[in-house]
N, C-alpha and C positions, 0 to 999 in steps of 0.2 A: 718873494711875493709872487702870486701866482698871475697868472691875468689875467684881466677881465672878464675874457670870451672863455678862459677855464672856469674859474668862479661861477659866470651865468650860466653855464653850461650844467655844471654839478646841481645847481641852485634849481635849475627847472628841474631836471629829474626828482628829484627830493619834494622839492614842491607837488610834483605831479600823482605821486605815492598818495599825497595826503590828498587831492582832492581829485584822484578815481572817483568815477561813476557821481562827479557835479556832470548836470547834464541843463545846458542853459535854457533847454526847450522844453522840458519837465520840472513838473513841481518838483521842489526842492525835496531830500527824503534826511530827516536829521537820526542820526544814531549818536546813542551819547557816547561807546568806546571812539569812533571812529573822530568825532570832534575834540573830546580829548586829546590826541594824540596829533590831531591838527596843530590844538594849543602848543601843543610842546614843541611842535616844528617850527610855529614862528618865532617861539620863545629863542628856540637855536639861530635861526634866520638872524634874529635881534643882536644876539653878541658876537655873531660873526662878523654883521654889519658894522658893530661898532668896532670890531677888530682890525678891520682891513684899512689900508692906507689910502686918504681921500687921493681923487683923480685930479689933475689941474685943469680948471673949466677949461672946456671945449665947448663951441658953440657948432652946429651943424645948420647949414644955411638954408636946410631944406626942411627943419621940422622946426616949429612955431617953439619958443623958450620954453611958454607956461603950460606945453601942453598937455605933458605930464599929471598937473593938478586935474584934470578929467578923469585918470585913471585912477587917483585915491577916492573918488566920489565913492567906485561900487564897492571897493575895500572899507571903507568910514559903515556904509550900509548894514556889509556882512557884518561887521563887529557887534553893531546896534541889535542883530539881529541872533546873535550869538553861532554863527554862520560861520566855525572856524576855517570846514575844506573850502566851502566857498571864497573864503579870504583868500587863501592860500591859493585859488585857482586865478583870483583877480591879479593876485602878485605876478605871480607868472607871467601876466600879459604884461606887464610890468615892468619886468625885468626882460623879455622880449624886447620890446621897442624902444626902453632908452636906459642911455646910459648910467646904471644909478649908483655907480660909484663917484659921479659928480655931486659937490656938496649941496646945491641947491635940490636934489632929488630927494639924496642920502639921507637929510636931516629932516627931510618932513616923513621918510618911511620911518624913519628912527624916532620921531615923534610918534605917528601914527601909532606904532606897535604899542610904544610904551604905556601910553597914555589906554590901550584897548585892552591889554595884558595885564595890566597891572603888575609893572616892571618894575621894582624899585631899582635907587641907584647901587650900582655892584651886583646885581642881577643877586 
């Protein structure tokens, strides 16, 4: 099993491929190959997530529990707004500042995705 800070590490790069040139101070520019391609990245994102081995909660006494649910707001947005690099750019922050291999993260992105992907079960 790899660790976390490898995982994260690989995960931003990958993520970051898909959303080059999101620029959060410029209108948004949609291309249909390049959001495709976003798709399928979360798509991967989604069963690796569910592949990996949950963490045992840890609590950090210096960052608030819930405060992770702020960062799925502008990810839930992208989706609505069929906004795939941009999802994939919010993840990133994401996966930057907390833990999300803890199961209280893990299972709302694993929701998130599925439910915006239209994942069925067994991918």
């Amino acid at each position: 099993m790899e660790k976390e800070a490898t995982i994260r590490r690989n995960w931003l790069k990958r993520l970051s491929t898909y959303s080059a040139g999101v620029n959060m101070f410029e209108p948004y520019e949609y291309n249909q190959e390049l959001e495709e391609a976003a798709r399928k990245g979360l798509i991967t994102f989604y069963e690796m997530l569910t592949a990996i081995r949950i963490k045992p909660v840890e609590y950090d006494p210096g960052r608030f529990h819930t405060a992770y649910l702020l960062q799925l707001i502008p990810i839930k947005k992208a989706f609505d707004q069929k906004q795939y690099r941009l999802a994939c750019h919010e993840l990133e922050t994401l996966l930057y500042y907390e833990p999300f291999t803890q199961p209280r993260i893990r299972y709302n992105i694993l929701d998130l995705l599925k439910s915006n992907l239209s994942i069925k079960e067994g991918f």
